[in-house]
C-alpha positions, 0 to 999 in steps of 0.5 A: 265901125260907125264913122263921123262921115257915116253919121254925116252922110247918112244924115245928109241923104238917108242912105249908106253903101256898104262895100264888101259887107259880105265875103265871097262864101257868105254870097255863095251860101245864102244863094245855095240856100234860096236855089234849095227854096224855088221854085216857090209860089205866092202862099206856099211855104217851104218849111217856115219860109212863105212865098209872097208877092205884092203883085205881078212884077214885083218879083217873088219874096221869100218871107221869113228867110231867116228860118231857112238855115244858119247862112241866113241866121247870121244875117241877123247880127252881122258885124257888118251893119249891126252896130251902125244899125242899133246907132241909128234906130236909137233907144241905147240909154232909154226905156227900150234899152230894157228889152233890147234896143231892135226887132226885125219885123220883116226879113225876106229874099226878093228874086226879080226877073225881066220886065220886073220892078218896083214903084217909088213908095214912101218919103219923109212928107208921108210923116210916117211914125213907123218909118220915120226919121228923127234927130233928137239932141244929137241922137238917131231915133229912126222908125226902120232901118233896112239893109239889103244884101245885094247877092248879085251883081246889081248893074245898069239893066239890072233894076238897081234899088234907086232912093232920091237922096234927102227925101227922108226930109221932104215936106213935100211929094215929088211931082212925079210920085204918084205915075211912078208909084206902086200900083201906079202908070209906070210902077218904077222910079225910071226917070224921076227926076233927082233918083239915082240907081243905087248900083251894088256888087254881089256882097255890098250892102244897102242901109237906108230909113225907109222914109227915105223914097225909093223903089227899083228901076225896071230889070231890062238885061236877062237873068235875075236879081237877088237880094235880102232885106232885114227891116230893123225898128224899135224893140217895141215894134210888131210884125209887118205881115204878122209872121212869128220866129218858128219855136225851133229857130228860137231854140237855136239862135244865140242869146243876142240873135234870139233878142233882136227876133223877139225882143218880149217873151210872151208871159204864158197864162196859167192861172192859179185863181178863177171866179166862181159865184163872185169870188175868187177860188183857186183853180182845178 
């Protein structure tokens, strides 16, 4: 259930804990499911899931995780989040309502070792469209909203997802974005000022826009961490790294599911009338 405070405090710093928004059994399988997928290397596919990675200490991305089994489809419309995420991306009402008001265009696992992090990217001064957080006469119309599923304990030492709250407002870069950045000197948010680490038990959820600027402390204890990230926009949207739902996912998703994975049905081309000589016949 959506609260005031929810939409309060969401508003007021760009992110929302979500305790317990999965049961015990549900961890349990989605990490059955990824022990089934790895070892899996950057550009080796398992099935329809694609082994990615944006560099060497990012961890391992398992890319289109929601076609590796049933544990992993419920993710697409969890009762946990769903409602809170169709709230703050917006479009109930309008125009993108015709065609369903979501689309997730990216969805992975991330699996991060020792040593391993991410850098501090994005941020509300980029201004970015596709990420951007917007207010409009009372209602959310959020570019993307990410939920990530912590399937392990996420501690000090563990390289927490850290955000800098109310930065989905800056006009503005930190001082400090460029050395923390990705690709950058430190390529983590360890000791930004005025980030926080984020720290989660196995089953809690993070939603967040993702103008907000985040990015991951540096994983220090042994071990590893895992977690999942569904990225939800506007039905309108396309995909981040031009995947597509395989044709047998699509057959065995629900009605509500398969929407939300594609919200357009591509219009098959079979035409019934060619040009010929500069007039038009019909075909065969």
């Amino acid at each position: 259930m959506l609260t005031d405070l929810d939409i309060y405090l969401f508003d007021l710093r760009g992110y929302l804990l979500l305790e317990n928004a999965l049961s015990a059994d549900e961890v349990a399988a989605l990490n059955a499911g990824i022990d089934a997928i790895l070892p899996l290397k950057h550009g080796e596919w398992y099935g329809y899931v694609h082994g990615h990675t944006f560099g060497d200490s990012e961890g391992t991305n398992l890319q289109q995780v929601y076609e590796a089994g049933a544990p992993f489809e419920r993710l697409i419309d969890h009762p946990a989040w769903i409602d809170k995420v169709k709230h703050f991306v917006g479009g109930e009402g309008t125009f993108d309502y015709n065609h369903g008001p979501l689309f997730i265009d990216e969805n992975f696992a991330n699996i991060r070792g020792p040593g391993e992090a991410i850098g501090l990217h994005s941020g509300g001064h980029e201004g970015v469209k596709r990420t951007q957080f917007r207010v409009h006469n009372g209602r959310f119309h959020c570019g993307q909203i990410n939920i990530l599923m912590a399937l392990t304990d996420i501690g000090p030492g563990d390289g927490a997802t850290m955000v800098i709250p109310g930065s989905h407002k800056a006009n503005f870069e930190h001082p400090d974005f460029a050395r923390h950045r990705m690709g950058g000197e430190v390529a983590s948010v360890d000791n930004v000022a005025g980030a926080i680490e984020v720290h989660m038990r196995a089953g809690d959820a993070l939603l967040f826009v993702d103008a907000i600027s985040h990015g991951s402390a540096k994983r220090t204890n042994p071990g590893e961490r895992r977690i999942i990230v569904c990225r939800y926009g506007p039905s309108w949207g396309n995909f981040r790294h031009g995947y597509q739902p395989s044709p047998e996912l699509l057959a065995r998703l629900t009605p509500e599911r398969r929407q939300i994975v594609q919200p357009l049905r591509l219009l098959p081309r079979e035409p019934q009338k060619v040009r010929e000589g500069g007039k038009a016949v019909t075909a065969g």
